[in-house]
N, C-alpha and C positions, 0 to 999 in steps of 0.2 A: 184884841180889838183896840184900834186907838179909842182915846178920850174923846175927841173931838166926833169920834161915830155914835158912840156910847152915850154922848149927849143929845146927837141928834134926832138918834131912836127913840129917846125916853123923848124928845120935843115932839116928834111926826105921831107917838102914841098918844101922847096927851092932846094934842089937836084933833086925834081923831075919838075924845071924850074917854081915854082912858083915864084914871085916877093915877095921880102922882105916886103913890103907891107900888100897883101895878102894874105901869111904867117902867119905875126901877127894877121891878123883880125880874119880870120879863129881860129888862135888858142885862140886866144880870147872869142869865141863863143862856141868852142869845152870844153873850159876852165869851165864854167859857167853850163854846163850838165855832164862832166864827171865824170865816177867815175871807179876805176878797181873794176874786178870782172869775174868772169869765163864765158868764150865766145868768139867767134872768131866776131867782129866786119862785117857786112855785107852791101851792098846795095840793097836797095830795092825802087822799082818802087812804088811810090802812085801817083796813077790819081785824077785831081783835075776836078768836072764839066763835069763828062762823058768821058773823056778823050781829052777835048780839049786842058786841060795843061798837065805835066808832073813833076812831081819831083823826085829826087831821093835824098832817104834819108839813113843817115847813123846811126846804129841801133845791137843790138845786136839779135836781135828777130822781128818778121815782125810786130807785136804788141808791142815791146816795146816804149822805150823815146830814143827820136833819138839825138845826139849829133851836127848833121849838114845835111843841104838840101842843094840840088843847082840845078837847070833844067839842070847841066849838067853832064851826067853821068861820063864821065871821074874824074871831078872835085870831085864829090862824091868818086871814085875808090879810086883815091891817097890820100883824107884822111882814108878811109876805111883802105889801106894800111899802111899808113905811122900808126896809130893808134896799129893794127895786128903788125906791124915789132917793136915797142918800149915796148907792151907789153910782148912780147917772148925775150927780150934781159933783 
């Protein structure tokens, strides 16, 4: 991931009230799968155990390699988003 993307994830998270914090960590983890490429970045629901858990993962393709999970769908949204808004600028 360049620098200058990596920065501007940890900046679209933190405007969207994430903590400086985990901002970083997230893009840190987004950092280590990313790559561009044609696609609108998505969330998608995987049930883990029949549906006792829940994750929501973040993915260009329902089968693809997901760049970030979290049980909480929001959490998933704004990096889905923030990932969509950097690559269209």
């Amino acid at each position: 991931m360049d620098p200058d993307v990596r920065a501007k994830l940890i900046e679209s998270l933190k405007a969207r009230s994430w903590t400086d914090t985990d901002a970083e960590q997230v893009a840190g983890r987004v950092e280590a799968l990313y790559e561009r490429e044609a696609g609108e970045w998505k969330v998608v629901l995987w049930e883990i155990a029949g549906g006792e858990q829940n994750v929501y993962i973040v993915s260009r393709k329902v089968d693809g390699p997901s760049v970030f999970d979290s049980p909480l769908q929001a959490r998933a949204r704004d990096v889905a988003g923030a990932l969509n808004e950097i690559e269209t600028t």
